[in-house]
C-alpha positions in Angstrom: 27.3 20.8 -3.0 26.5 20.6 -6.4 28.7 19.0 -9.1 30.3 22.4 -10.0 31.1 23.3 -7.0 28.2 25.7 -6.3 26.4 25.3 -3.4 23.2 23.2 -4.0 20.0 25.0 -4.3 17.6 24.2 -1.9 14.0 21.8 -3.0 10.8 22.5 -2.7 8.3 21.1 -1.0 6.8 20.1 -4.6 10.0 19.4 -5.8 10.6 16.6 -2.8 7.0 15.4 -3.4 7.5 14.8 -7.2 10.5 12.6 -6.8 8.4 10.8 -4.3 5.7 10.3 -6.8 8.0 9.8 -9.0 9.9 7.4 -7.5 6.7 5.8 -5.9 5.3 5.4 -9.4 7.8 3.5 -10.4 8.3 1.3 -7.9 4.3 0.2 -8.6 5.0 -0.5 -12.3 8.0 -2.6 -10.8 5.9 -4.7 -8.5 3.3 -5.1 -11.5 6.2 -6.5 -13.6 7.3 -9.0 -10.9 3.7 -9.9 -10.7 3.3 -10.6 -14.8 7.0 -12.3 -14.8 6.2 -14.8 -12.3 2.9 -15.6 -14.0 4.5 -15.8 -17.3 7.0 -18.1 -15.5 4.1 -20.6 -14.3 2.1 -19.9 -17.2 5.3 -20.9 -20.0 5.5 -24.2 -17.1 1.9 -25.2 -17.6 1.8 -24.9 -21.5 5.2 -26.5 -21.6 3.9 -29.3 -19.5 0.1 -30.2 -21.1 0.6 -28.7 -24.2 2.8 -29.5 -27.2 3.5 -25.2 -28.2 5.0 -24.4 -31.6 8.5 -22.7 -31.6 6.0 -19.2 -31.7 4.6 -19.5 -27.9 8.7 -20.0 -26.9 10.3 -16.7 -29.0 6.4 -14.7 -27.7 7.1 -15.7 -23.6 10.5 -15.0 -24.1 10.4 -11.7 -25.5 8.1 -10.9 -23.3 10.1 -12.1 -19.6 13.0 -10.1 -21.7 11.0 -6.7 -22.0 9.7 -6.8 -18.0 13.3 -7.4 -16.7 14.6 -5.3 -18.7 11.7 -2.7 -17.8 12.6 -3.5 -14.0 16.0 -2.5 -14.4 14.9 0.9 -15.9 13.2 1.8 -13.0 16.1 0.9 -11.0 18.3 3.4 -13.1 15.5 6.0 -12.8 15.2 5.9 -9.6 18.9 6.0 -8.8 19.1 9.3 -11.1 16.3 10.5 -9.5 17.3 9.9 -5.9 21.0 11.2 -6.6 19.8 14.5 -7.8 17.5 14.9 -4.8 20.2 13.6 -2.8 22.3 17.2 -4.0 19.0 19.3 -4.1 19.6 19.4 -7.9 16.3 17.8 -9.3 14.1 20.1 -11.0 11.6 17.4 -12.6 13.6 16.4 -15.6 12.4 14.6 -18.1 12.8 10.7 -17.0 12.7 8.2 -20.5 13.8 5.7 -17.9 10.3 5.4 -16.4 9.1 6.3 -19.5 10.6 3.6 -20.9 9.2 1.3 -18.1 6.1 1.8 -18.3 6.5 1.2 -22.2 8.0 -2.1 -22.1 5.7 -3.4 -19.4 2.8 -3.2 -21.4 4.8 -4.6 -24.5 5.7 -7.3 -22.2 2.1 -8.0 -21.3 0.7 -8.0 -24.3 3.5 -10.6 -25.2 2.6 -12.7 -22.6 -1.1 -12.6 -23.6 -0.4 -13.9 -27.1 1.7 -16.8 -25.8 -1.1 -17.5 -23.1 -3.3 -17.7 -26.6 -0.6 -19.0 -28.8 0.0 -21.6 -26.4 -3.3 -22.6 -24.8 -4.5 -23.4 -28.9 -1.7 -26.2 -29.4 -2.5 -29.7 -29.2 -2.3 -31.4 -25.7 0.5 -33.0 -24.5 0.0 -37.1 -24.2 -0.4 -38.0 -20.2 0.8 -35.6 -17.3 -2.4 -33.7 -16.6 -2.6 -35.1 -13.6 1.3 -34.2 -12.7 0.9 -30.8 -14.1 -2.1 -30.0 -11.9 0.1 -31.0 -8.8 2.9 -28.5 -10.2 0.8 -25.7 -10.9 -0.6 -26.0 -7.3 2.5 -25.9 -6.1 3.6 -22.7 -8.4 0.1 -21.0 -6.7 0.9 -21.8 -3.4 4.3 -20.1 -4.1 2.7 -16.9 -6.1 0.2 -16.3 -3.1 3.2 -16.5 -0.7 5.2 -14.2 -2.9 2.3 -11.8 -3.3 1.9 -12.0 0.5 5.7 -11.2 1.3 5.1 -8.1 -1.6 2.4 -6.6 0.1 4.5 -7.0 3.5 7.3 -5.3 1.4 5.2 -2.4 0.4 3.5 -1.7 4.0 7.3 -1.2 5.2 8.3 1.5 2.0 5.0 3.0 3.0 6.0 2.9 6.8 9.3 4.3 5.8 8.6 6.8 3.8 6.2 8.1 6.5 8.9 8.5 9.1 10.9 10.3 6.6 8.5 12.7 6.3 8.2 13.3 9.9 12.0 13.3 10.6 12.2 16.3 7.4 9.4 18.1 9.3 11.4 17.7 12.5 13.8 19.4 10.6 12.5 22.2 9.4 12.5 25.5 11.8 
């Protein structure tokens, strides 16, 4: 039913596939932000440890972790908007300045992050710790490859998923 009370109109085909794409889209550009916030995380560790960064490389990597979670949380609201209206058979491809939006700030968070990696990485070193730091950012690898490793587990499963709802709707249809 649709909010008015009328019944809902039916999807398309296209219509179902471009909330998928959509939807599918977004989820990409949210994986892509994970990625760049966790190697701005070990990237603001590893100046902050061997380098001594001017108040500049702080306000740069923190405007720029601000803009991806704040890009990730767009996606979430598009996607809920998006699934809702499919949910009632009322999407009709509206215009979506949520992943709009995300996509923006995700590449305003990158280039951010790129001019604290070079904001930072042209300070003066850090007295002693090299040695400590090297350990720690081994450490912050080993956990980036595992994450990576669980995403791309995470991903085969959506695609998994979303292929058995495909074959359950074409089960459905007479």
């Amino acid at each position: 039913m649709a909010a008015n009370g009328e019944p809902a109109t039916k999807m398309t085909d296209d219509q179902r596939v471009a909330v998928g794409l959509k939807v599918g889209i977004s989820n990409y550009v949210a994986t892509a932000s994970l990625a760049v916030l966790a190697g701005s995380l070990a990237l603001y560790t590893y100046i902050a440890q061997n380098f001594s960064p001017s108040w500049l490389f702080y306000v740069l990597i923190g405007l720029g972790s601000l803009a991806l979670v704040a890009s990730i949380f767009l996606g979430g609201m598009g996607t809920d908007f998006s699934v809702a209206k499919a949910a009632t058979g009322e999407w009709d491809n509206p215009d979506m300045w949520q992943f709009d939006w995300q996509a923006v700030l995700t590449i305003v968070a990158l280039v951010f992050v790129i001019a604290a990696t070079a904001r930072g990485t042209t300070s003066d070193r850090a007295p002693d710790g090299a040695a400590k730091s090297r350990e720690h950012v081994a450490g912050e690898l080993r956990r980036l490859r595992a994450a990576v490793q669980a995403d791309q587990a995470l991903q085969t499963r959506v695609a998994e998923l979303e292929n058995e709802v495909r074959r359950l709707q074409a089960a459905r249809r007479p």
